[in-house]
PDB file with one MODEL, atoms N, CA, C and O in Angstrom:
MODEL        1
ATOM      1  N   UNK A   1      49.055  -8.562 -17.992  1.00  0.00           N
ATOM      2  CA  UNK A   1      48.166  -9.688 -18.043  1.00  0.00           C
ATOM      3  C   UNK A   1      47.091  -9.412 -19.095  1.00  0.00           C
ATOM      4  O   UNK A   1      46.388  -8.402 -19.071  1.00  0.00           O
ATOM      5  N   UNK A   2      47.005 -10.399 -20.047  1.00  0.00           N
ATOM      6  CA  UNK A   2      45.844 -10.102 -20.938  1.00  0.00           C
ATOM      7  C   UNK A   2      44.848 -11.251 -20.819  1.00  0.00           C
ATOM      8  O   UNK A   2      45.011 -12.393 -20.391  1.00  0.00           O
ATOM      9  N   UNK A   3      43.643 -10.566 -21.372  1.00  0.00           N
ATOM     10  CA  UNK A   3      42.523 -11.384 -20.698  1.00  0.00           C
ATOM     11  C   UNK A   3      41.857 -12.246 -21.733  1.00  0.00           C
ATOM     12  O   UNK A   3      41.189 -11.522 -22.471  1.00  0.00           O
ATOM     13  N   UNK A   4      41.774 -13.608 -22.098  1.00  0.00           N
ATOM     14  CA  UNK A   4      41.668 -14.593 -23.026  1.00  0.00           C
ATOM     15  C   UNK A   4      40.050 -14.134 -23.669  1.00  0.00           C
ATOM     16  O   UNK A   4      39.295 -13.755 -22.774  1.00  0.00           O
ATOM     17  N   UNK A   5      39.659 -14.128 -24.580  1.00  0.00           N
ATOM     18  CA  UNK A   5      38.095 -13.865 -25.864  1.00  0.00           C
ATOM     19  C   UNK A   5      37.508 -14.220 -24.655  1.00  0.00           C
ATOM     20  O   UNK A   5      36.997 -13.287 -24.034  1.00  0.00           O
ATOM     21  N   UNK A   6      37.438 -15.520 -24.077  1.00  0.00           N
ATOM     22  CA  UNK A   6      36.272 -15.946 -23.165  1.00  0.00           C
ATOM     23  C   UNK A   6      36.418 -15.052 -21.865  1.00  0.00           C
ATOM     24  O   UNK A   6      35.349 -14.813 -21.304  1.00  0.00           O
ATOM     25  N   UNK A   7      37.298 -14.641 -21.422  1.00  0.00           N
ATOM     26  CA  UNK A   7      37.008 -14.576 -20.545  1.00  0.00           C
ATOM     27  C   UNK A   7      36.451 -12.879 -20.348  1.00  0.00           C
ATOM     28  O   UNK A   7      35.817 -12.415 -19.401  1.00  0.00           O
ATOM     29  N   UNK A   8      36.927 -12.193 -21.571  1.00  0.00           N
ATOM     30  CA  UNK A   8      36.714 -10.902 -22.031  1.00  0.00           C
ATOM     31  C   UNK A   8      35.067 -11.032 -22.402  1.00  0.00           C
ATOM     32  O   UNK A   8      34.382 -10.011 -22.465  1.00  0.00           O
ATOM     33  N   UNK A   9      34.668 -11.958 -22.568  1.00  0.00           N
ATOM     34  CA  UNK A   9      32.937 -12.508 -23.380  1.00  0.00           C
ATOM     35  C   UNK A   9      32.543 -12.602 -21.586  1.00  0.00           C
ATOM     36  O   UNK A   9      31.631 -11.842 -21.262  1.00  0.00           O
ATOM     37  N   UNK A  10      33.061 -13.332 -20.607  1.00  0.00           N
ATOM     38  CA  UNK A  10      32.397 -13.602 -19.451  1.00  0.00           C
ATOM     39  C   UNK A  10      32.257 -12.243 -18.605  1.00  0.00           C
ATOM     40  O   UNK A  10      31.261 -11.963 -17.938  1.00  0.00           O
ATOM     41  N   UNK A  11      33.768 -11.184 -18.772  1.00  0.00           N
ATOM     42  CA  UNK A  11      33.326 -10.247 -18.129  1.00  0.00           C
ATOM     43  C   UNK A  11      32.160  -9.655 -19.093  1.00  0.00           C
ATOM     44  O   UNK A  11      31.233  -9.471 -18.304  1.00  0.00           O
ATOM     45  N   UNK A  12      31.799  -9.334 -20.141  1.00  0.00           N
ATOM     46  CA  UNK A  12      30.580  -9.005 -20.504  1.00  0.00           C
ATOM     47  C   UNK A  12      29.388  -9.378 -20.274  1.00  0.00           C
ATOM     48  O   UNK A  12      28.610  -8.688 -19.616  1.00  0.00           O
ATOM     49  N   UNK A  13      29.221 -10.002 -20.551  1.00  0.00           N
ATOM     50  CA  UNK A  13      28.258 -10.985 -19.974  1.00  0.00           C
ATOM     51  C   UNK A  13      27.749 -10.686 -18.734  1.00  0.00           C
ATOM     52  O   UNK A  13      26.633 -10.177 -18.842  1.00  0.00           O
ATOM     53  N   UNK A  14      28.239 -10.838 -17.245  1.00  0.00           N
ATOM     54  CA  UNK A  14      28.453 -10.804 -16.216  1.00  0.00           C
ATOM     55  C   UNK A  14      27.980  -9.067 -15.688  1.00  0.00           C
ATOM     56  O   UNK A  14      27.423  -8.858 -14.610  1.00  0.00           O
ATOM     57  N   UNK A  15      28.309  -8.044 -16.606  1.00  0.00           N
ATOM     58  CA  UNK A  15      27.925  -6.878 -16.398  1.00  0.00           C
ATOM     59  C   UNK A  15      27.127  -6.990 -16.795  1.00  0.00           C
ATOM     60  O   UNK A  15      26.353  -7.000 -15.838  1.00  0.00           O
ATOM     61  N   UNK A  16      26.362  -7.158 -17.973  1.00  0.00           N
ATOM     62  CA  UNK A  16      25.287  -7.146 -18.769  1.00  0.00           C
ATOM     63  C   UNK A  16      24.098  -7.810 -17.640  1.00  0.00           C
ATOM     64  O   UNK A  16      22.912  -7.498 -17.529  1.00  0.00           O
ATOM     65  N   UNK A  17      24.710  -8.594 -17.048  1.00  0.00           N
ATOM     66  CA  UNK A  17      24.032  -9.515 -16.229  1.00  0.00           C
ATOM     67  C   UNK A  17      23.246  -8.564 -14.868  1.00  0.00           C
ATOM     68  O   UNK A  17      22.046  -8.497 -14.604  1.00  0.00           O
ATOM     69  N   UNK A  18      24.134  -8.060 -14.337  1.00  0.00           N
ATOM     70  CA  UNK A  18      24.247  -6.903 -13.248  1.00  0.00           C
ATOM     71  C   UNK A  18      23.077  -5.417 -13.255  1.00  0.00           C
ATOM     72  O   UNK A  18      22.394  -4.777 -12.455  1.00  0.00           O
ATOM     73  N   UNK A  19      23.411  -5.431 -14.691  1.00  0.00           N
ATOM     74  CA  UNK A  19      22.708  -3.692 -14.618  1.00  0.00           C
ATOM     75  C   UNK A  19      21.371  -4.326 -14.432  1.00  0.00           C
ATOM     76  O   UNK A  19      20.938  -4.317 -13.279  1.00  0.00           O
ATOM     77  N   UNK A  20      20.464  -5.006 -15.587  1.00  0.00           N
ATOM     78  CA  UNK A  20      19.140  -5.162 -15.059  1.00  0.00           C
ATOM     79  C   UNK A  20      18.758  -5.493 -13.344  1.00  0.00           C
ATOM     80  O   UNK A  20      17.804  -5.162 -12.639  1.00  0.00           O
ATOM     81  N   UNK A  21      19.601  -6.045 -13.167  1.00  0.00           N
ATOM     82  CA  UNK A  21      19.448  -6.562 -11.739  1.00  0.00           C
ATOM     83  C   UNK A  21      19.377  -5.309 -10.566  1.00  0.00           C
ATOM     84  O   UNK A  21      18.668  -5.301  -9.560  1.00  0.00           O
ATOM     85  N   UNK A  22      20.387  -4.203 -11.044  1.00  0.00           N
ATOM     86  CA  UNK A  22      20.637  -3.012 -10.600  1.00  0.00           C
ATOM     87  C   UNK A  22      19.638  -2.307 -10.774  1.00  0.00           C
ATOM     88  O   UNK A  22      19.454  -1.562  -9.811  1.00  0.00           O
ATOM     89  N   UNK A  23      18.607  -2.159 -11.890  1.00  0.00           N
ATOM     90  CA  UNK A  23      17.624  -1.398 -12.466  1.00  0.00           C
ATOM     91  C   UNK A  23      16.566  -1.794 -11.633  1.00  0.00           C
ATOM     92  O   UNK A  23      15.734  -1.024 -11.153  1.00  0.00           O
ATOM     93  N   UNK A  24      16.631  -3.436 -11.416  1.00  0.00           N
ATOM     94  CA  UNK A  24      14.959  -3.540 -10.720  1.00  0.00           C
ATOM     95  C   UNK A  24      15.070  -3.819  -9.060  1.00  0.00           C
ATOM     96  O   UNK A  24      14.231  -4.476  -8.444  1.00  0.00           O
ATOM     97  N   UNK A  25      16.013  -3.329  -8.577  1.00  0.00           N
ATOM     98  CA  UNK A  25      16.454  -3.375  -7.533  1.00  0.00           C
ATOM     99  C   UNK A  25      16.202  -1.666  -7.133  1.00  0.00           C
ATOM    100  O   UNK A  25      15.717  -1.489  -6.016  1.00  0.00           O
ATOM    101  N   UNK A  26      16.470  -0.521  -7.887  1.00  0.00           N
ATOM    102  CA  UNK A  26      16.230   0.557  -7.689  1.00  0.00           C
ATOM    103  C   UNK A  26      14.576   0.675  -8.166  1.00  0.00           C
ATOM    104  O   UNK A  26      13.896   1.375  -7.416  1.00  0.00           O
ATOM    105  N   UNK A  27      13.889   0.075  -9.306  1.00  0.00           N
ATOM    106  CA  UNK A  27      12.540   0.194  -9.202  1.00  0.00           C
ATOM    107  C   UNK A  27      11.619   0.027  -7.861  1.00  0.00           C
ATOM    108  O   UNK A  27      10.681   0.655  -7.369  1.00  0.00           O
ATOM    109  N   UNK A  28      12.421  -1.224  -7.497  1.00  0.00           N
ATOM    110  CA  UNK A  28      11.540  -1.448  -5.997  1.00  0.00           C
ATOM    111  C   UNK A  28      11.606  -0.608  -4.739  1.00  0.00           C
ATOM    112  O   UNK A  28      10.780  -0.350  -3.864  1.00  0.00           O
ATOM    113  N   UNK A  29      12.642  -0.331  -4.907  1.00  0.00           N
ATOM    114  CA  UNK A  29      13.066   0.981  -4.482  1.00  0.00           C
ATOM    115  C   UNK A  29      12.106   2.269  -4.403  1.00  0.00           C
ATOM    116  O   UNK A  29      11.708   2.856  -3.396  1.00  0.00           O
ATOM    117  N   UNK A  30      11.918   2.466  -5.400  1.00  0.00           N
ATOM    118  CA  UNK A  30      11.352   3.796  -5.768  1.00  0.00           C
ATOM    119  C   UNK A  30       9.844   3.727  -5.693  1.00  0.00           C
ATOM    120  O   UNK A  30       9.138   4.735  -5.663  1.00  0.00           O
ATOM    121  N   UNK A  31       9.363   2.431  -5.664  1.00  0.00           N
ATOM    122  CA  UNK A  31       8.109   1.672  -5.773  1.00  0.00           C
ATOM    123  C   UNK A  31       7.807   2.281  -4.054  1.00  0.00           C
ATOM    124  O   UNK A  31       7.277   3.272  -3.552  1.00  0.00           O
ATOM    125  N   UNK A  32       8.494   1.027  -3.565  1.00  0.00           N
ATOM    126  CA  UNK A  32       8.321   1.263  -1.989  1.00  0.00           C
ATOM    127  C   UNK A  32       8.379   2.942  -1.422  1.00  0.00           C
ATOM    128  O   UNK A  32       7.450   3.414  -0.767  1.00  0.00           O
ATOM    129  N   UNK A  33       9.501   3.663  -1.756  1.00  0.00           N
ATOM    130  CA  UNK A  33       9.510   4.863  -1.492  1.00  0.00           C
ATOM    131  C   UNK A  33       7.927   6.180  -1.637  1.00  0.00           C
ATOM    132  O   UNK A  33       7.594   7.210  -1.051  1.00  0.00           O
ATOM    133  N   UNK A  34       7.335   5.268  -2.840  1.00  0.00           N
ATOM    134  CA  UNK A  34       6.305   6.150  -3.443  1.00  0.00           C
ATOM    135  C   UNK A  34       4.908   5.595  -2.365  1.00  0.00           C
ATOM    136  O   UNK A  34       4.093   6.352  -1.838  1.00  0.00           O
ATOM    137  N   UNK A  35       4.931   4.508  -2.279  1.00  0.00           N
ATOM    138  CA  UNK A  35       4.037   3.737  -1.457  1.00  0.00           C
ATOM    139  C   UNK A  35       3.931   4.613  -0.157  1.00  0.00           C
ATOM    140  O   UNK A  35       2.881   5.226   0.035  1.00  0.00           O
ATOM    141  N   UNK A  36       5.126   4.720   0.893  1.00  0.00           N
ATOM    142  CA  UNK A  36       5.536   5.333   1.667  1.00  0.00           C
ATOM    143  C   UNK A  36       4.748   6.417   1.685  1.00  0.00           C
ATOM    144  O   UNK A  36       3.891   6.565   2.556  1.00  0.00           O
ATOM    145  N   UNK A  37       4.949   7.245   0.771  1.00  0.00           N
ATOM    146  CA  UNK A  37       4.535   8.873   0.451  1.00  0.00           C
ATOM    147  C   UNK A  37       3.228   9.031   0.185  1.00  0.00           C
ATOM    148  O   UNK A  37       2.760  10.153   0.379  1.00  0.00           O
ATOM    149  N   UNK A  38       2.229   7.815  -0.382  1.00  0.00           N
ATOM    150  CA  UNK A  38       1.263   7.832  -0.535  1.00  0.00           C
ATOM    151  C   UNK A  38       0.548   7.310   0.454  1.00  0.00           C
ATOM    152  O   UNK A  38      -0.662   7.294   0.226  1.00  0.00           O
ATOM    153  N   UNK A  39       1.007   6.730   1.827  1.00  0.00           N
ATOM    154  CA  UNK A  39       0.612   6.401   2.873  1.00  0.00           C
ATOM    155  C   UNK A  39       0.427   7.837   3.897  1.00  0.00           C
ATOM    156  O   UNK A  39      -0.602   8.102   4.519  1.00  0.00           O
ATOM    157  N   UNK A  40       1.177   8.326   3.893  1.00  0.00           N
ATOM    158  CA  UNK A  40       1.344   9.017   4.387  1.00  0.00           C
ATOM    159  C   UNK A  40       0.548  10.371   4.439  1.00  0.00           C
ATOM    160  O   UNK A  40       0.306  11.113   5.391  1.00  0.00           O
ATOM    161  N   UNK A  41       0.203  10.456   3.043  1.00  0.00           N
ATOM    162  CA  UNK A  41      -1.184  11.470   2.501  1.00  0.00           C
ATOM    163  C   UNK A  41      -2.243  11.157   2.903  1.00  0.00           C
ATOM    164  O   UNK A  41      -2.921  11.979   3.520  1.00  0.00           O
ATOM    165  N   UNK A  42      -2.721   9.783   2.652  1.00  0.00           N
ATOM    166  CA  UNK A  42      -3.692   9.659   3.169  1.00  0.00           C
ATOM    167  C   UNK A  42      -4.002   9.128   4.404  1.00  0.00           C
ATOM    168  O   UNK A  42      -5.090   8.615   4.669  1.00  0.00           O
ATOM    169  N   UNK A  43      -2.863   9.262   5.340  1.00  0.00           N
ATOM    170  CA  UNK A  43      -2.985   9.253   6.656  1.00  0.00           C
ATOM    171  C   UNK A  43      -3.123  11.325   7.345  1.00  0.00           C
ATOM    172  O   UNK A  43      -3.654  11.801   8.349  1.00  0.00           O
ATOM    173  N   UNK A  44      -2.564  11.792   6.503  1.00  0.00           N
ATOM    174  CA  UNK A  44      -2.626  13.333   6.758  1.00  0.00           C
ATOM    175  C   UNK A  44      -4.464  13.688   6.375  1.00  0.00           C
ATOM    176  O   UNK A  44      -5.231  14.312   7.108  1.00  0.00           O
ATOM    177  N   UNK A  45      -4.703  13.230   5.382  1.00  0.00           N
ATOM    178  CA  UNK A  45      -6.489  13.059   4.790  1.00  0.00           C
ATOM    179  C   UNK A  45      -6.886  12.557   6.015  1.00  0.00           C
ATOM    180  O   UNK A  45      -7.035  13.412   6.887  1.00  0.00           O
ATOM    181  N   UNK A  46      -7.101  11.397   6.327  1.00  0.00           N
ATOM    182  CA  UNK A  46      -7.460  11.173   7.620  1.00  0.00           C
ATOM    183  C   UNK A  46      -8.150  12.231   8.479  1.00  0.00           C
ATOM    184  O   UNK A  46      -9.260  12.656   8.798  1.00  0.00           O
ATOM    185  N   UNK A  47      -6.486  12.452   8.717  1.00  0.00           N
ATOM    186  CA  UNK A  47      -6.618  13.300  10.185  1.00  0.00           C
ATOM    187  C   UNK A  47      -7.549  14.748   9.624  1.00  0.00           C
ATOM    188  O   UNK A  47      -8.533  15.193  10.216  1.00  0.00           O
ATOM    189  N   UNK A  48      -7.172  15.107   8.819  1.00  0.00           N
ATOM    190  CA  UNK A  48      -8.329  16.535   8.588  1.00  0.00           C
ATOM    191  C   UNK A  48      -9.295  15.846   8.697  1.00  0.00           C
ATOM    192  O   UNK A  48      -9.793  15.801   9.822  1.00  0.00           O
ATOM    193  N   UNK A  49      -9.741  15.290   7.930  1.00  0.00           N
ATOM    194  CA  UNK A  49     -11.584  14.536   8.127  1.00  0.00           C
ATOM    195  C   UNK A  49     -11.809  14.461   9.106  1.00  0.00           C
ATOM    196  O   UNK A  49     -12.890  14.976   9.391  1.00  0.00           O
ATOM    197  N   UNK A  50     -10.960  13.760  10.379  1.00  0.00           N
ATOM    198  CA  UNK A  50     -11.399  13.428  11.538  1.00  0.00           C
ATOM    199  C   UNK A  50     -11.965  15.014  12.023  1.00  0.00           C
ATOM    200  O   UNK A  50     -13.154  15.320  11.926  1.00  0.00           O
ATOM    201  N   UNK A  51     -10.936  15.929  12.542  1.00  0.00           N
ATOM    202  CA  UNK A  51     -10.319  17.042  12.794  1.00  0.00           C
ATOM    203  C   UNK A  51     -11.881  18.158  11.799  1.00  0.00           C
ATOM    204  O   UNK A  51     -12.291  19.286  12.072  1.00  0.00           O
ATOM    205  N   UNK A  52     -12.122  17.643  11.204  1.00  0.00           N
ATOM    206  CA  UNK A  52     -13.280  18.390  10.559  1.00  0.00           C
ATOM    207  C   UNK A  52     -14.604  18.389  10.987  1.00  0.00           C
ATOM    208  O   UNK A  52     -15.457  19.273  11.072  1.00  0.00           O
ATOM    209  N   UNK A  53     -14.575  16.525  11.378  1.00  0.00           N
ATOM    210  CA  UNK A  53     -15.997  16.214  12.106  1.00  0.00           C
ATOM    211  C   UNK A  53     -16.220  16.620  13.331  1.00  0.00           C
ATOM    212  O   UNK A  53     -17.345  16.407  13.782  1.00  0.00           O
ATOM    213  N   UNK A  54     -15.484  17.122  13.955  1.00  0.00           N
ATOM    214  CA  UNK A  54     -15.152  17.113  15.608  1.00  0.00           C
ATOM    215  C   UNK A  54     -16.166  18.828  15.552  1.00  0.00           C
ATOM    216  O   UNK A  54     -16.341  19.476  16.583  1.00  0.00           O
TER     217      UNK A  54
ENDMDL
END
């Protein structure tokens, strides 16, 4: 089976289409993940401060 200019142009296209989508789908990703981690510090900050005043 061979695959007609267009439709060889649509599968391009169509990937081309994909990766950015893939890229900012893992940014948010990594966004949220970092958020996470930075919550988390300064929930550990917190607790010493508290833990300090006492």
């Amino acid at each position: 089976m061979s695959l007609r200019i267009g439709q060889k142009l649509g599968l391009v296209i169509g990937l081309l289409t994909l990766l950015p989508a893939g890229l900012a789908t893992f940014a948010v990703w990594q966004s949220q993940l970092q958020q996470q981690e930075t919550e988390r510090g300064e929930s550990v900050w917190d607790f010493a401060l508290q833990a300090r005043g006492l």
